[in-house]
C-alpha positions as CSV (number, residue, x, y, z in Angstrom):
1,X,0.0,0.0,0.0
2,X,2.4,2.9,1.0
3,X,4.5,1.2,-1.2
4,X,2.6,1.7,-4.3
5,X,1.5,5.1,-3.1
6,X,5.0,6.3,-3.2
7,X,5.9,4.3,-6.6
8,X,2.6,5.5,-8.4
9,X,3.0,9.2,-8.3
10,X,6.9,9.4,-9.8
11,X,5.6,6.8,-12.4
12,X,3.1,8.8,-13.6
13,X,5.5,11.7,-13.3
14,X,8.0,9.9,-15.4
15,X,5.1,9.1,-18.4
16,X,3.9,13.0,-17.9
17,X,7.2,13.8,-18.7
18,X,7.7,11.1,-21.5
19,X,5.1,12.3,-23.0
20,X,5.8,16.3,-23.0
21,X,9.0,15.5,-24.5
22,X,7.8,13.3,-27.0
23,X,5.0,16.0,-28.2
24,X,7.4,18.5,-28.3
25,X,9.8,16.4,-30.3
26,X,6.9,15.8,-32.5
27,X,6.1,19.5,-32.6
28,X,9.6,20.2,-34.4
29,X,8.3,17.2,-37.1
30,X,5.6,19.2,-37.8
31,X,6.9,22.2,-38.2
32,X,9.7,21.0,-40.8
33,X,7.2,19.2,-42.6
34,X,5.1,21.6,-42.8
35,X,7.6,23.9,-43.7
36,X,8.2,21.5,-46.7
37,X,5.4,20.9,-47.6
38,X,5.0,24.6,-48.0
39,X,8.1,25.0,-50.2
40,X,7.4,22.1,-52.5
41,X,3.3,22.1,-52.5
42,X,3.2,18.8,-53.5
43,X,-0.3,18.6,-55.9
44,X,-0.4,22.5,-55.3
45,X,-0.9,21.4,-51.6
46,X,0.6,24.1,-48.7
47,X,-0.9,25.1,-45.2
48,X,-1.5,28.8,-44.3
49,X,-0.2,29.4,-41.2
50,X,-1.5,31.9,-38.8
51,X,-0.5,33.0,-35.8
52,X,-2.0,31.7,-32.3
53,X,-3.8,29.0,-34.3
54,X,-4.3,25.5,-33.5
55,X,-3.9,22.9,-35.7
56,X,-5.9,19.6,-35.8
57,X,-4.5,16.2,-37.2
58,X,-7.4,17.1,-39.6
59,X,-6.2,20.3,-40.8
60,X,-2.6,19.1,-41.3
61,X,-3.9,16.2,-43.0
62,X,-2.2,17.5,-46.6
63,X,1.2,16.1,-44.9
64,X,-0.1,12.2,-44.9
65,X,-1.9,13.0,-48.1
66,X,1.8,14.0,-49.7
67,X,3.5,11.3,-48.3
68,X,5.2,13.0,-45.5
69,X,3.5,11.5,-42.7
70,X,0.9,9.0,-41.2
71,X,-2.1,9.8,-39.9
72,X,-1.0,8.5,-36.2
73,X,2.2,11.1,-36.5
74,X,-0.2,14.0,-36.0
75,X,-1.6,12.7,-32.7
76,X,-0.6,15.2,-29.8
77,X,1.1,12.7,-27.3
78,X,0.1,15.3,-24.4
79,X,-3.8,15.3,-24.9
80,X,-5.2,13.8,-28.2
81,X,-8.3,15.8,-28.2
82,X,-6.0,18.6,-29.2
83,X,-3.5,19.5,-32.0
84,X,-0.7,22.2,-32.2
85,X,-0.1,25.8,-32.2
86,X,1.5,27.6,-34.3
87,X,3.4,30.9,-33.4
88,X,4.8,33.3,-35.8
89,X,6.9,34.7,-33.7
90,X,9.5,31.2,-33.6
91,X,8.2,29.9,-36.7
92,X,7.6,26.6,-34.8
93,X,4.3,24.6,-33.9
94,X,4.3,23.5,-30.3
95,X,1.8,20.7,-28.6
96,X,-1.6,22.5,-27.5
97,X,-2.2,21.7,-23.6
C-alpha cells in the first residue's frame, strides 16, 4: 500500500514527462514538414499558417496526403483531443495543452 503510493506518483510523473518530451519532439516534425510541404506544394498542396492557431491532425492532414506523414504522427502525445499551435513569432508549432 504505501509502497505503491510512493511508486505510483513518480511513475506517472515519469510518463507525464515522457510524453511532453515526445509532443514536443513531435512539434519540431511538424513544423519542418510543414515547412516543406509549403516549399514544395506537392499537388499544389501548402498550409497557411496563422499565428495563435491551433492545428488539428485534420487540418494538417495535406502532410499524410503527400507522403510526409501517417495519420498516427499528428496525434498530440500530451492530450489527443488537441492539436498544435502555431506561433509566428518562432516559426515553430508547439503541442496544445
Amino acid at each position: 500500500g504505501v509502497l505503491a503510493a510512493l511508486v505510483v506518483p513518480s511513475v506517472t510523473g515519469a510518463l507525464d514527462d515522457a510524453n511532453t518530451q515526445a509532443a514536443d519532439a513531435r512539434a519540431g516534425q511538424i513544423t519542418t514538414m510543414v515547412t516543406r510541404l509549403n516549399q514544395f506544394q506537392p499537388n499544389g498542396a501548402s498550409i497557411t499558417l496563422t499565428d495563435g492557431a491551433n492545428y488539428t491532425p485534420t487540418q494538417l492532414n495535406a502532410l499524410v496526403t503527400a507522403g510526409y506523414c501517417s495519420a498516427s504522427d499528428l496525434q498530440n502525445q500530451i492530450n489527443s483531443a488537441k492539436g498544435w499551435t502555431y506561433s509566428s513569432t518562432t516559426r515553430k508549432f508547439s503541442p496544445q495543452r
